[in-house]
N, C-alpha and C positions, 0 to 999 in steps of 0.2 A: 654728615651728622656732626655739629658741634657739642663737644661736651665741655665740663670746667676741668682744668687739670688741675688735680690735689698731688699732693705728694706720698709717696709710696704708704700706702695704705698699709695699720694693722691687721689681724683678723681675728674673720668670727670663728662663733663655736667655741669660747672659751670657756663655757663653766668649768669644765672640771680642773681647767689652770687655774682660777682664781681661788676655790679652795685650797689646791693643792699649794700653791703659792702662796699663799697667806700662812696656812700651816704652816709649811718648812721655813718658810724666810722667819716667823715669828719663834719658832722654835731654834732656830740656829740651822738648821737640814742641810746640808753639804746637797742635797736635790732640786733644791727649789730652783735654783737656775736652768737644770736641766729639764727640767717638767712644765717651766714655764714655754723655755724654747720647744720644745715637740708638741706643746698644746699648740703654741703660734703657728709653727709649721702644717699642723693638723688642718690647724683653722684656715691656715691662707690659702693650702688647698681644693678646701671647699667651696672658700668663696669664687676661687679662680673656675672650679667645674661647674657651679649655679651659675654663677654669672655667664657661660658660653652659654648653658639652657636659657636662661633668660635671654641672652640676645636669640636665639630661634624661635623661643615659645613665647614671648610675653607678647604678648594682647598693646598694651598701650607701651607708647615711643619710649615714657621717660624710664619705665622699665627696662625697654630693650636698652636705654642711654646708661642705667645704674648699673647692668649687667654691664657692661664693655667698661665700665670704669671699675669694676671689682675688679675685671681680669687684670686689667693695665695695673692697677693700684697694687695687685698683690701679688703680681709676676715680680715687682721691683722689691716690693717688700722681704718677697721670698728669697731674691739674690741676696738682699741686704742681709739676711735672718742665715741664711749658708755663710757666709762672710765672717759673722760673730761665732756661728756655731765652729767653723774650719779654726779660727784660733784660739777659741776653748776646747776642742776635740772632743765636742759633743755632737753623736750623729743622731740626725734629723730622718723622720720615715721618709721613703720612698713613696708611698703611696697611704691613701686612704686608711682609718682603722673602720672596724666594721659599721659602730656606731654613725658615722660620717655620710659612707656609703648607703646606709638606710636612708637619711635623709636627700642624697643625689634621689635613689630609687625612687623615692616617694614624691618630689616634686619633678623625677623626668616623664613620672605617667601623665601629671597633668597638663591640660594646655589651657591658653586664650584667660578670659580672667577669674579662672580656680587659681592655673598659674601664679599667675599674678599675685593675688592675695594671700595663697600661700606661699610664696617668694618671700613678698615684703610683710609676712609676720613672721619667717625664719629671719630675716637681717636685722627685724627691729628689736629681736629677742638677742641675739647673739650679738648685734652692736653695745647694745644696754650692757651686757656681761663684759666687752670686751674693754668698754670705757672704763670699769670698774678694774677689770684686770692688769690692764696698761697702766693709769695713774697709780696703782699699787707699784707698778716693779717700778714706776718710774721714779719713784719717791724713795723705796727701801730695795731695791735689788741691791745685792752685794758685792757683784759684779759690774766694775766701772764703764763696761762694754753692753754688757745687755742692759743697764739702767739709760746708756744712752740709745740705743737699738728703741727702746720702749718711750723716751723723750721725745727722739723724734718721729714716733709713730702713732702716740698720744694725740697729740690734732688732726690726724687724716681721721683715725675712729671717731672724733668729735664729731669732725663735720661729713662723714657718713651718717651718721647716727641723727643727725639733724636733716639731713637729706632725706634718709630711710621714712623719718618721724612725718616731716610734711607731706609727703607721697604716699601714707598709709591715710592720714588726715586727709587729703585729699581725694581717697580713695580712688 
């Protein structure tokens, strides 16, 4: 199985970081950095566990092919994101919040192309949020370490997000 290799992928699932980001960076909030990083870590968790369903459960290849590039993308990302967090001594969760976990639940019941389509309308949703998230810290984070953490993570969500978009299109 050839896939394209991107570079260490953002992630999803960021709404509630790009509020919360926006607020405290806009307001001055000593938190936004740390809220931004555990929303990512959240997110990239996600994508890392969908994307293993995806490779068992999807119906069509380039599914199984996006799923094995979330993992790869965001296992790297994730080391990168511990990296930034280890030298601001901001800890990152271990695991899933519940929120998260609902959404694993609810797309490990389905298979074949419910999967599918409910796969790629959680990634086209979460990409969308995450492009918005990322160009934010990546512009105004305060922190010269997570603005670049979010610089170079800003193109992989792009062109996830451009990937995700043609394969929903595509149907």
């Amino acid at each position: 199985m050839k896939t394209n290799r991107i570079l260490p992928s953002a992630f999803a699932a960021l709404l509630a970081a790009t509020a919360l980001f926006a607020a405290n960076e806009n307001s001055g909030g000593t938190g936004a950095v740390e809220n931004f990083m555990v929303a990512a870590a959240e997110g990239g968790m996600l994508e890392v566990r969908l994307g293993e369903i995806a490779q068992k459960k999807g119906a069509k290849q380039d599914v199984k092919e996006f799923g094995a590039m979330m993992v790869a993308d965001h296992g790297k990302a994730g080391e990168d994101l511990k990296a930034v967090a280890a030298k601001l001594d901001v800890k990152l969760p271990a695991d899933l919040d519940a929120k998260h976990k609902a959404i694993v639940d609810k797309l490990d019941r389905l298979s074949g192309s419910a999967f599918d389509k409910a796969y790629l309308d959680e990634m086209l949703k979460a990409h969308m949020k995450d492009a918005s998230a990322f160009e934010d810290a990546s512009k105004t984070a305060k922190d010269p370490d997570v603005k670049a953490f979010a610089q170079r993570t800003l193109p992989v969500v792009q062109a996830h997000l451009a990937k995700v978009k043609a394969m929903a299109k595509n149907g």
